[in-house]
C-alpha positions as CSV (number, residue, x, y, z in Angstrom):
1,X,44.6,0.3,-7.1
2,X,40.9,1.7,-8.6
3,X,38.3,1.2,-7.1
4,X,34.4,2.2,-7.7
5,X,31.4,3.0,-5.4
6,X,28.6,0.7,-6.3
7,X,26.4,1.3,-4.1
8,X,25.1,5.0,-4.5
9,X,22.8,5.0,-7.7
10,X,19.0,6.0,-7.2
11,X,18.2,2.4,-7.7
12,X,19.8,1.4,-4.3
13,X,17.5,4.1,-2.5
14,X,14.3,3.8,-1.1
15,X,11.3,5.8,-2.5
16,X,9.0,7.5,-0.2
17,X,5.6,8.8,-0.9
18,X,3.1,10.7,1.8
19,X,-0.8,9.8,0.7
20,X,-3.7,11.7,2.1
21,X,-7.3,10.0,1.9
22,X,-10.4,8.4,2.6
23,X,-10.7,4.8,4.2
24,X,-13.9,2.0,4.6
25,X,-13.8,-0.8,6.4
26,X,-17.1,-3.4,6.2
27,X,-17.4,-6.2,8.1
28,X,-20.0,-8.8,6.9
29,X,-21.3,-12.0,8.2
30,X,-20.3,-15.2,6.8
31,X,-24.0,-15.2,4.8
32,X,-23.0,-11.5,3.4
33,X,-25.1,-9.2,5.0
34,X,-23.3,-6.1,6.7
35,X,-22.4,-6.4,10.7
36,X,-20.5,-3.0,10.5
37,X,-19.2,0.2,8.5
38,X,-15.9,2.6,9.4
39,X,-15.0,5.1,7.4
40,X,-12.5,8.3,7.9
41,X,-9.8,10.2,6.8
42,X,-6.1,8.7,7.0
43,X,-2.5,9.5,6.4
44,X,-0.6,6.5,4.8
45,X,3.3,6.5,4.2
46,X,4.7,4.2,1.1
47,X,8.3,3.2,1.1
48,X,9.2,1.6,-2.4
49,X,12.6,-0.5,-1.6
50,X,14.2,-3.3,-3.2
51,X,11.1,-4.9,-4.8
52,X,8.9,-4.6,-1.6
53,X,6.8,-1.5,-1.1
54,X,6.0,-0.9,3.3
55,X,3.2,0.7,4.4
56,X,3.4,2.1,7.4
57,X,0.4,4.7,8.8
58,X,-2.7,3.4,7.5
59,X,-4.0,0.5,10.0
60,X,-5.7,-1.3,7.5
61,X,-3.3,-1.2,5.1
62,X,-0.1,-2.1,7.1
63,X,2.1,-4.8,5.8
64,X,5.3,-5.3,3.3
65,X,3.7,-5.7,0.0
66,X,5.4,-7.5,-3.1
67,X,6.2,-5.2,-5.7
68,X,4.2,-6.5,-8.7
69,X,5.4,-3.7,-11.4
70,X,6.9,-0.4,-10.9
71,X,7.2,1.6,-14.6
72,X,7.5,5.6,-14.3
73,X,3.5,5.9,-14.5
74,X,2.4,3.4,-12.3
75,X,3.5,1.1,-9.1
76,X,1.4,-1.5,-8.2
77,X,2.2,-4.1,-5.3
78,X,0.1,-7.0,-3.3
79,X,0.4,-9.2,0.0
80,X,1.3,-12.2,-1.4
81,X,1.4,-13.7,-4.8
82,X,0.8,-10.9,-7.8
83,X,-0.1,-13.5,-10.1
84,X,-2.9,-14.8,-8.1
85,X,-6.3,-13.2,-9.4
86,X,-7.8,-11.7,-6.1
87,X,-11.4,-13.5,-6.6
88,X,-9.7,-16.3,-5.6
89,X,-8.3,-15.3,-2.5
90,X,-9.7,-15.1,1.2
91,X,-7.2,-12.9,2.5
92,X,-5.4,-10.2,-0.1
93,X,-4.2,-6.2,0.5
94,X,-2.9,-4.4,-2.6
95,X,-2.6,-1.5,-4.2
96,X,-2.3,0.7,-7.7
97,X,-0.6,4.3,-7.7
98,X,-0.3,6.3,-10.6
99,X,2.6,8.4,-10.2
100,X,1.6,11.2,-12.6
101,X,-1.8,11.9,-11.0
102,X,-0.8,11.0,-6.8
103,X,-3.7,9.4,-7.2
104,X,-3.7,5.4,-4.7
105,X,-6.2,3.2,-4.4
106,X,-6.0,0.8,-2.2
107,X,-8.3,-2.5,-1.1
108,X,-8.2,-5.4,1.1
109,X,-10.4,-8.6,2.5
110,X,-9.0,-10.5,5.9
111,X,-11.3,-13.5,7.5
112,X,-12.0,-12.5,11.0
113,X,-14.5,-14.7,13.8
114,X,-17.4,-12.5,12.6
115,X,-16.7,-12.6,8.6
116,X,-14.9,-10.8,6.3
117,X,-13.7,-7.7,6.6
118,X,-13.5,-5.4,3.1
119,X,-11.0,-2.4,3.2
120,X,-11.2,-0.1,0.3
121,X,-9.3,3.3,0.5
122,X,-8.7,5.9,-2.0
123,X,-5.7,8.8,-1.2
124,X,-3.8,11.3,-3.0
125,X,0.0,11.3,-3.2
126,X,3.2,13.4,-3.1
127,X,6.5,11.9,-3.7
128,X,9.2,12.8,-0.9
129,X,11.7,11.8,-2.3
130,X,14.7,9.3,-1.1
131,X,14.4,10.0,2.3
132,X,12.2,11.5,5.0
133,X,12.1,13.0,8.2
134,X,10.8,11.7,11.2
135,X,8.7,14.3,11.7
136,X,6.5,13.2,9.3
137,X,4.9,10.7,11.7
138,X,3.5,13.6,14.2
């Protein structure tokens, strides 16, 4: 009796891309004016799987996004509802990559005791493929 191997095409394999950039975090009062300012460089580690793209590296960036479209030129994915403008959220995370340039931007506003905390960060990309080593996280 035949029998086929279904599960082995490239769409059954996760996508992993290594980002290099720049992060801010501000944290502003409830009335707007700005309580503090981070800033630095970061690593950040995508993995595109199954309509959900992980984020592993970046601390304020971590989460399992929603894949909201993923084309050969761009993938773009958000915490929560991609439909939903962000003006109109409190909380959001999400992010654009445009696979021909590497270039991601990311950004981000959480409700913490003191405010609102804005994340904005902007990295370059390399695609590494289907898999990766763990050596990547040292």
């Amino acid at each position: 009796m035949p029998f086929a191997l279904l599960g082995c095409g490239k769409s059954n394999l996760p996508e992993y891309w290594g980002c290099e950039g720049k992060t801010q975090q501000v944290v502003k009062s409830s009335a707007g004016g700005v309580l503090e300012t981070y800033s630095g460089d970061t690593k950040l580690l995508l993995e595109r799987y199954r309509g959900t793209v992980t984020q592993y590296v970046s601390k304020p960036f971590t989460g399992v996004y929603q894949e909201c479209q993923n084309t050969d030129k761009v993938l773009s994915f958000r915490l929560g509802n991609c439909n939903e403008p962000t003006i109109s959220q409190d909380q959001f995370s999400e992010g654009i990559l445009d696979k021909d340039s590497g270039k991601l931007l990311m950004s981000g506003r959480r409700m913490i005791s003191q405010g609102i905390v804005n994340d904005e960060g902007s990295f370059q990309c390399q695609f590494l493929g289907n898999q990766i080593s763990a050596a990547i996280f040292e």
